[in-house]
N, C-alpha and C positions, 0 to 999 in steps of 0.2 A: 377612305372608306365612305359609302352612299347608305343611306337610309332604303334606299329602295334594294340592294345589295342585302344588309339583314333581311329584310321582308322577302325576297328570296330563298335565302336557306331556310329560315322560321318556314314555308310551304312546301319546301322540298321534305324539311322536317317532317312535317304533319304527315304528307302523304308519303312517304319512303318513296317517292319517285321523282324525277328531275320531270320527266315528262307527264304528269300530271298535276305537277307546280304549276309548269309553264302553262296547261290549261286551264288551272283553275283564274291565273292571272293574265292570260289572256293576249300570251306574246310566244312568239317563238319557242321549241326547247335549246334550241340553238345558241337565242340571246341570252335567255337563262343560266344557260350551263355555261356562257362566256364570262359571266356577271360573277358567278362561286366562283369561276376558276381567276379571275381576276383579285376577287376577295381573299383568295388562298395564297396568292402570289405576294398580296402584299401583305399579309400578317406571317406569309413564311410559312405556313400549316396547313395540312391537309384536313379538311372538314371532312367530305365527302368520299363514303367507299362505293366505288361506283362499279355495280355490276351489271348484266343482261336484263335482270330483274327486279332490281331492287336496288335505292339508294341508302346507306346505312352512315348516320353518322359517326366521327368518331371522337373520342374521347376530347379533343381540343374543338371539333364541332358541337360537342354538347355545350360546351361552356362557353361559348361564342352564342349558342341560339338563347343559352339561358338569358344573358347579358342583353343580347338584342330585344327578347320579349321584354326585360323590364325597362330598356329606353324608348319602345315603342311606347308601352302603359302610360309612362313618366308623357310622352308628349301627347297621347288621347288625352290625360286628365288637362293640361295646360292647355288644349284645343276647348276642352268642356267648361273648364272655369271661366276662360273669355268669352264665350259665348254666351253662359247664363249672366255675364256683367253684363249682353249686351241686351238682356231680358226680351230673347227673341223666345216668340211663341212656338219652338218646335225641339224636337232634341230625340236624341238616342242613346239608347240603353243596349250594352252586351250586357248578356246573359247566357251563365253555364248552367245544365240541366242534366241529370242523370234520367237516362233514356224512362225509367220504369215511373220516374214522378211525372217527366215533361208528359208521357201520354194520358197519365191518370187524371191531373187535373188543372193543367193549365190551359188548354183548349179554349174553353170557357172562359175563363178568366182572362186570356189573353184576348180574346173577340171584344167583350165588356169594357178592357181597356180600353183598346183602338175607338171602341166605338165614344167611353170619354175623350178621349186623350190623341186624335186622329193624327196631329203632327209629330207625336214620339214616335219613331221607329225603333222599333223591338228587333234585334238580331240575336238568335239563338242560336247558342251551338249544342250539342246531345256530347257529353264525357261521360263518364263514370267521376260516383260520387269521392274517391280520394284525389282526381283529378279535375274536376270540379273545385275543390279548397285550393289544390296547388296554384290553379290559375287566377283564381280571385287574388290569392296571397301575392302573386308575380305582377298581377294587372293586367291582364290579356280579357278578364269581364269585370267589369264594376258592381257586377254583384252576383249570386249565385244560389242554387239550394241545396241543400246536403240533408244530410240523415246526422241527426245530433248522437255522441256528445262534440263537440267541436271548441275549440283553443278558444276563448273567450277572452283571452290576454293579446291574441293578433286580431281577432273579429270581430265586429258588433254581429248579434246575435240576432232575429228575432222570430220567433216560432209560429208557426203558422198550421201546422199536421200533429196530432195525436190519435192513435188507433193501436189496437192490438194485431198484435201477429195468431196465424190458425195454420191449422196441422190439416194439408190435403191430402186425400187417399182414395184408390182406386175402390169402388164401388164391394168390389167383392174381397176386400182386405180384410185380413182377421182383424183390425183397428173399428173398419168403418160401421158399425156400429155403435159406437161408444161415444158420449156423449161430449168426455174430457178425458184427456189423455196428458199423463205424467211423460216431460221431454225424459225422462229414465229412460224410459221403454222402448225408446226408439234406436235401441243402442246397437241393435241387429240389422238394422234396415237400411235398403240403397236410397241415397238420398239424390233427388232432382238439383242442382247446386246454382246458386248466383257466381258468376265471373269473379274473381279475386281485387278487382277492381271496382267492385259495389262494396261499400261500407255496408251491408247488410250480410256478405260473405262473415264477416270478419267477426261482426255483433254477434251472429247466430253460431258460428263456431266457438264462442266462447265462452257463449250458455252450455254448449256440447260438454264441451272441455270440464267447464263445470260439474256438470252434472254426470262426468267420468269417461268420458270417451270423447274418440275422436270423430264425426260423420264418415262413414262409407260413403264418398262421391263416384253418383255412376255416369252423370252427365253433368254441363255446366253450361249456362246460358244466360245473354241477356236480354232475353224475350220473355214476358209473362204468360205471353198467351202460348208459346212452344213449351214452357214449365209446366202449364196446366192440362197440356196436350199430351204431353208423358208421360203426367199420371194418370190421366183417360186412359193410356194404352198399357197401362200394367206397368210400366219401367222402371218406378221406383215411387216415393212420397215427396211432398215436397212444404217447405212452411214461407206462407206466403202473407203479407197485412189483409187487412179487414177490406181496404177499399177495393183491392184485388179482385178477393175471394167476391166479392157483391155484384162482379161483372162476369164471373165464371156461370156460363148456362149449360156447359155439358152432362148430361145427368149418369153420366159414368163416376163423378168425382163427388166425396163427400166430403164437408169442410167441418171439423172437427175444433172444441174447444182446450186449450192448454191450460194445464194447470197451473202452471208458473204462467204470470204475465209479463209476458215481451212487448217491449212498447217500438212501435215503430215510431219514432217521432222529427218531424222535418223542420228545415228553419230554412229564410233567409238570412243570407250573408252578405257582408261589406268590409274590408281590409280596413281595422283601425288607422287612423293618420291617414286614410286617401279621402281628397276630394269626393263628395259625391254629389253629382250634378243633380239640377232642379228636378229634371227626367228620371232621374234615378231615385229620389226620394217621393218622390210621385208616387212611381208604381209600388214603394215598398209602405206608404200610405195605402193605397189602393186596394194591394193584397190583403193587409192588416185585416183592413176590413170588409172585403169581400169574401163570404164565406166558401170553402173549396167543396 
């Protein structure tokens, strides 16, 4: 079994495709799909269900990629620790980002670094924030940001976003008038929805739940500015944070105050007991104190 053989399936993984592994990595599909099928042969198991259009792992594939993400982590961190002994002036950081924080405010933030810190190389990947934790937890990024509350017993924690959540509506909604609006009320209404795989799905369902119902979901998305665009076009409501709403300019949409306060609030993250390189404590120095 090859190191480069894991790092194979782990891309076939990602992409559900043999032939867009093989481009992302920049070799044959041919060599690729010889490399799994040789990997298959001698663990005796079928990874790979391989169709016309899609590659789908299977059950003994999962457990195989699971295994390989964490001896890949295990030897980035053993690559990073020698490196920072050998007090070279440069280093690199992964970093997981749920698509709706990485465009709101890292932009910025990220330019300001580079522009301290011009030898760190920044690699970001965009997940969703419950896959965001999972990969930090596995070591696939050295650090990450989520939407709190988060296991503080596997994490170090440290906060960096506080703001409230608001109640969007179409201009001519019998709501948008109103100044503050009880989540009761909303007990009838089609709701614009976050993907199942944002921790904000989950949060905000649970105020619902609370407060005695379930949301009517009529669309689901993980785009802010296609959420705010659907409720410009009459489609339903939607509850979106403060820093959101501050960038919505379409004047169909009115951004209304909750009476219950929902806190939207975000952290960095770092997997207790890992290594964290000089590059990695940098930037979460950096962040701390760079205002978003």
């Amino acid at each position: 079994m090859e190191l480069r053989q894991l790092q194979f399936l782990i891309e076939a993984a990602k992409h559900k495709s043999i032939t867009k592994a093989a481009e992302n990595m920049h070799i044959s599909q041919p060599a690729l799909s010889k490399s799994i099928m040789a990997l298959e042969e001698e663990l005796g198991m079928t990874l790979i269900i391989r169709t016309n259009k899609t590659s789908d792992l299977t059950d003994a594939g999962e457990v195989v990629v699971d295994y390989a993400q964490k001896i890949i982590g295990l030897l980035d961190e053993m690559k990073t620790t020698l490196n920072d002994m050998t007090n070279l002036a440069r280093g690199q950081i992964n970093i997981g980002l749920p698509p709706f924080i990485g465009s709101l405010f890292f932009p910025k933030v990220m330019a300001k670094f580079h522009h301290a810190y011009p030898n760190i190389e920044l690699n970001i990947t965009e997940y969703g924030g419950a896959r965001v934790v999972k990969s930090v937890e596995e070591g696939e990024f050295e650090l990450g940001v989520a939407v709190l509350p988060l296991d503080e017993q596997q994490f170090n924690v440290y906060p960096i976003v506080e703001e409230d959540m608001k109640l969007l509506v179409y201009k001519e909604h019998h709501l948008a008038r109103r100044k503050v609006v009880d989540i009761k009320e909303l007990m009838n209404e089609e709701f614009i929805f976050y993907h199942e795989e944002f921790a904000l799905y989950q949060i905000m369902r649970n105020h619902f739940i609370s407060a005695g119902f379930v949301p009517k979901i009529l669309f689901k998305s993980s785009q802010w500015d296609l959420m705010t665009e659907m409720v410009a076009a009459n489609l339903g409501i939607t509850i979106l944070p403060q820093s959101i709403c501050n960038r919505v300019v379409n004047t169909d949409i009115k951004v209304i105050d909750l009476k219950q306060e929902i806190l939207w609030r975000l952290a960095v993250l770092t997997k207790k007991d890992r290594y964290i390189s000089n590059a990695g404590r940098t930037f979460i120095d950096f962040i701390l104190k760079e205002p978003l």
